[in-house]
TIROMAR-490154 format. One record per residue (C-alpha): x, y, z. Coordinates in steps of 0.2 Angstrom, whole numbers, padded with zeros to 4 digits, always signed. Example, Ala and Ser with C-alpha at 12.3 -4.5 7.8 and 13.67 -1.06 7.14 Angstrom:
<pts>
+0062-0022+0039/+0068-0005+0036/
</pts>
This chain:
<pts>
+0768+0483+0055/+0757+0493+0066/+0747+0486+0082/+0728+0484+0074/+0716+0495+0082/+0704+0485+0091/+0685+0486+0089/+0682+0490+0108/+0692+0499+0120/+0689+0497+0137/+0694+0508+0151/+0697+0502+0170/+0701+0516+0182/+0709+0507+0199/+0715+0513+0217/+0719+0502+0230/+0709+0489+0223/+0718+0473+0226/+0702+0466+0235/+0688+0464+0220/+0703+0467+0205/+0705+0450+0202/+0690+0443+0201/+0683+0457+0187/+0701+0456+0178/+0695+0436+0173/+0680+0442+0170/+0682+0452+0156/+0698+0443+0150/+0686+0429+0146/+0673+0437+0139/+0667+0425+0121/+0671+0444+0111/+0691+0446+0111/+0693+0460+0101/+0696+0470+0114/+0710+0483+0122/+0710+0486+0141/+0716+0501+0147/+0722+0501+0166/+0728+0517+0172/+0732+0513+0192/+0730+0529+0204/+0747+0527+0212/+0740+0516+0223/+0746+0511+0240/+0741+0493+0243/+0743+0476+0228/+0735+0483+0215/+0748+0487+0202/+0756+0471+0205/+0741+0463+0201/+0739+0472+0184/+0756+0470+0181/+0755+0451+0182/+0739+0450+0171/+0747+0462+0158/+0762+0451+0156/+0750+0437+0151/+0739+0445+0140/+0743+0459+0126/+0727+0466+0126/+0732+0476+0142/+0740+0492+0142/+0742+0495+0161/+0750+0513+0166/+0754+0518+0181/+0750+0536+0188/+0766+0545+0198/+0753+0554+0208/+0736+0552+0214/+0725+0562+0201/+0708+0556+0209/+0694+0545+0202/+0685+0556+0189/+0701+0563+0180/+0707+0543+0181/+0690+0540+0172/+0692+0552+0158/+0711+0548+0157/+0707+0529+0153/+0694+0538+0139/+0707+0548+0132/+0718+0533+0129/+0705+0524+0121/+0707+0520+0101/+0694+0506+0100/+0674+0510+0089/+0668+0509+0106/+0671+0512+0122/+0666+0505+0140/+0671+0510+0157/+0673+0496+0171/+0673+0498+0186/+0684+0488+0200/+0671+0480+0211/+0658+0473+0196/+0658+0458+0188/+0652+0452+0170/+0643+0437+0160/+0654+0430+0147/+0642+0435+0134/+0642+0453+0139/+0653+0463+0126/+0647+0450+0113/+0628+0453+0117/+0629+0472+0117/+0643+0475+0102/+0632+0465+0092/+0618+0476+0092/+0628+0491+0090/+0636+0484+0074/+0617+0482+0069/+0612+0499+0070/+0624+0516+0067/+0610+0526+0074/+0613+0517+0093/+0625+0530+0104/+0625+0516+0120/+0619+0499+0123/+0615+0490+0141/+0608+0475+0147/+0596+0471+0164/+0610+0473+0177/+0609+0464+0194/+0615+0472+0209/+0623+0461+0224/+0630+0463+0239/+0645+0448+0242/+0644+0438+0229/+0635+0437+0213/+0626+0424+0221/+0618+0435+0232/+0610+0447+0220/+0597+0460+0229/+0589+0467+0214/+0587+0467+0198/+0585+0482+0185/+0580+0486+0167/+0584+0503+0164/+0573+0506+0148/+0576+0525+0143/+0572+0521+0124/+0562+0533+0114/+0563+0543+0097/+0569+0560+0103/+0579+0564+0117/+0566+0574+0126/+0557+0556+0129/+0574+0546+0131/+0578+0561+0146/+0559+0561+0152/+0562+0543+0158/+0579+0544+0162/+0573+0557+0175/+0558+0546+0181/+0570+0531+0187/+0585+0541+0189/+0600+0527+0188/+0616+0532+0179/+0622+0512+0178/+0621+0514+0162/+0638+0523+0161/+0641+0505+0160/+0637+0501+0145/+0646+0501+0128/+0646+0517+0121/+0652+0525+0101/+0669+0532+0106/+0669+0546+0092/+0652+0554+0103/+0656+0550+0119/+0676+0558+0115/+0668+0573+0114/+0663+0574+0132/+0671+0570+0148/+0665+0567+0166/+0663+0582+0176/+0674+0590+0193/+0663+0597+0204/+0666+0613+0212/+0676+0619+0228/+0675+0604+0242/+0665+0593+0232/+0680+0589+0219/+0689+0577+0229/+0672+0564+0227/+0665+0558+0211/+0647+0558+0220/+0635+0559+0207/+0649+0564+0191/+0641+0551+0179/+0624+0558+0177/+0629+0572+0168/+0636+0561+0154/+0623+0549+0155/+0612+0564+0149/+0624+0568+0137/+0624+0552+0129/+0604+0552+0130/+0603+0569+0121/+0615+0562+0109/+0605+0548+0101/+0596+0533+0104/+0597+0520+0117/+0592+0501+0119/+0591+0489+0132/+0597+0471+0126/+0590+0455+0133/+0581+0452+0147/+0594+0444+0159/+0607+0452+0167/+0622+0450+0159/+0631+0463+0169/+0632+0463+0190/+0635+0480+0200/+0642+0477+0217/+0630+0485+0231/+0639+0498+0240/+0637+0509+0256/+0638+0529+0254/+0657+0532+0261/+0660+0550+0253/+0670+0562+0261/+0655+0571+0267/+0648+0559+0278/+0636+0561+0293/+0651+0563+0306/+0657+0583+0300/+0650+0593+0310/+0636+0605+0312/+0628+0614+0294/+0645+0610+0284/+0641+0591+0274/+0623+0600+0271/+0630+0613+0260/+0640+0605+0253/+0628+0592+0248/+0618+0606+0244/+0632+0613+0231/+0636+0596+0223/+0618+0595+0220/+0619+0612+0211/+0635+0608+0202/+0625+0592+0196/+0609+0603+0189/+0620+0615+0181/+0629+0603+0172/+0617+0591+0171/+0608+0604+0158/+0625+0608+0150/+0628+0591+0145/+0611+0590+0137/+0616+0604+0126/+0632+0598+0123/+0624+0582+0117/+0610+0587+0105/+0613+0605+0101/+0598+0611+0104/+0592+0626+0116/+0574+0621+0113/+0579+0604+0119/+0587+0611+0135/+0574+0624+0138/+0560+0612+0138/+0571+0601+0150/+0575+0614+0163/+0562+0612+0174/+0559+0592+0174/+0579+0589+0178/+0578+0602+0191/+0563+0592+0200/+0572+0577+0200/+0590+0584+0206/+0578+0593+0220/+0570+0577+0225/+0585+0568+0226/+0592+0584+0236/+0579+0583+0249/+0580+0563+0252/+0599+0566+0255/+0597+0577+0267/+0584+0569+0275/+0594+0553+0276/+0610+0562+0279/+0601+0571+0293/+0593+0552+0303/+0610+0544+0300/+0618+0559+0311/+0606+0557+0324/+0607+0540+0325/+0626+0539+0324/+0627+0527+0308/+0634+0527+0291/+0624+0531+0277/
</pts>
C-alpha cells in the first residue's frame, strides 16, 4: 500500500544553517495541522546542518531529508524542494523564520474554503534575535478582483514575504524562481518577486487574521556585491540585477494570467517601482562605501 499523499508539502532549502535550524524544525513539526510533508534538500553543507535534519528525520516520517553532492546554490535548492512537492499546496520555509502553531491550520483553512484562492498569508512580524523582540509588524493586503488591482498594490508596498505563504501547487508548479544573469546568478537578491507577480496575476489573494502568525528574522544585506568591490563594478551589477528583475518581473505576469493586455497595461507601473528601488540601492550602496559599513 502506497504512502498517502499529504494535503500540504512543504519545502525547506538549507545551507550551513545549523544555527537558527533547530528552532524553525520544532516549529513546524508542531504546528496543530499534521497533514503535512517536509521536504529538506541540504546544500552540501559544510557546518551541522545535515546532522541535524538527519536526527529529526529519523523521529518523524513526515521528513524526506536529501542531501545534495554538490553546492547547486539557493534559488535552484528552492525550486528543487518545489519540484519534489506532491502535496495540494505548497509552502516554502525558510531556515532563519519562525511559525505560530496555528499557522498552517489558519491559512489551509481558508484555502479549503475557496478554490478561487492562488496563496494565502497572514500579518507577519519581523524581529531581529528573538521573536520577543519583534521590530515591525506587516499586513501585506494585495487583495483585489483583477490582477491589474492585486499587482497595483503589490507595487505600492513592494514586500515579496508573501512567498511565504501557502500556495496551490498545481499553479505555482507551473513557475519557478528565476537565475539572474552573468554575475548576479551566484545571489538570490531579489528572485522571489518575480513569482510573487506570478502568483498575483494568477488569481486572488487574502490576508487571514490580524495577528501575526508567522515571524521573519531581520537580516542585514550580505550579498556578494557588497559596498567593499571596488570602483563602478557592484553598481552595474546592481544596475543589471535590477534589469533582470524588470524583465522578468513582466514575464511572470504573463506567464501567470495570459494576458498581453494585462502586461502592457503593467509595463510602466512595475518599471517605476523596480527604478525606485534602483536608485535607493544605489544611493545606500553608495553612503555605506563612504562610510566604510555594511549595508
Amino acid at each position: 500500500m502506497g504512502k498517502t499523499i499529504p494535503l500540504l508539502s512543504i519545502g525547506l532549502p538549507v545551507y550551513n544553517s545549523s544555527e537558527y535550524l533547530d528552532k524553525v524544525l520544532k516549529s513546524l513539526l508542531n504546528q496543530t495541522f499534521r497533514d503535512f510533508e517536509l521536504i529538506i534538500s541540504d546544500d552540501a553543507s559544510k557546518d551541522d546542518t545535515a546532522n541535524i535534519c538527519i536526527s529529526y528525520a529519523q523521529n518523524d516520517d513526515r521528513i524526506c531529508f536529501i542531501s545534495q553532492k554538490t553546492n547547486i546554490g539557493m534559488v535552484n535548492n528552492q525550486n528543487y524542494v518545489l519540484n519534489q512537492a506532491h502535496g495540494k499546496y505548497f509552502m516554502w520555509a525558510a531556515h532563519d523564520d519562525y511559525y505560530h502553531k496555528d499557522f498552517i491550520q489558519t491559512l489551509v483553512n481558508v484555502l479549503e474554503l475557496d478554490n478561487k484562492l492562488i496563496t494565502v498569508f497572514c500579518p507577519l512580524a519581523i524581529f531581529s534575535n528573538t521573536t520577543e523582540d519583534i521590530t515591525n509588524i506587516c499586513k501585506l493586503n494585495y487583495a483585489g478582483r483583477s490582477g491589474f488591482s492585486r499587482i497595483i498594490s503589490f507595487c505600492w508596498n513592494f514586500n515579496d514575504a508573501i512567498f511565504y505563504g501557502i500556495h496551490r501547487r498545481q499553479i505555482l508548479a507551473n513557475t519557478k524562481v528565476p537565475t539572474w544573469w552573468g554575475k548576479n546568478a551566484i545571489t538570490p537578491a531579489n528572485s522571489n518577486y518575480p513569482v510573487v507577480f506570478f502568483l498575483l496575476a494568477s488569481g486572488n489573494y487574502k490576508l487571514v487574521g490580524k495577528i501575526p502568525l508567522f515571524y521573519k528574522r531581520k537580516k542585514d544585506a550580505s550579498y556578494p556585491l557588497n559596498p567593499y568591490d571596488h570602483g563602478l563594478s557592484p553598481y552595474w551589477y546592481l544596475i543589471i540585477r535590477k534589469l533582470n528583475l524588470l524583465f522578468d518581473s513582466l514575464r511572470y505576469i504573463y506567464l501567470g494570467s495570459n494576458s498581453s493586455l494585462l502586461t502592457f497595461c503593467l509595463v510602466f507601473p512595475v518599471f517605476l517601482r523596480i527604478s525606485k528601488d534602483t536608485a535607493t540601492d544605489i544611493y545606500y550602496r553608495f553612503k555605506c562605501s563612504v562610510l566604510k559599513r555594511k549595508m
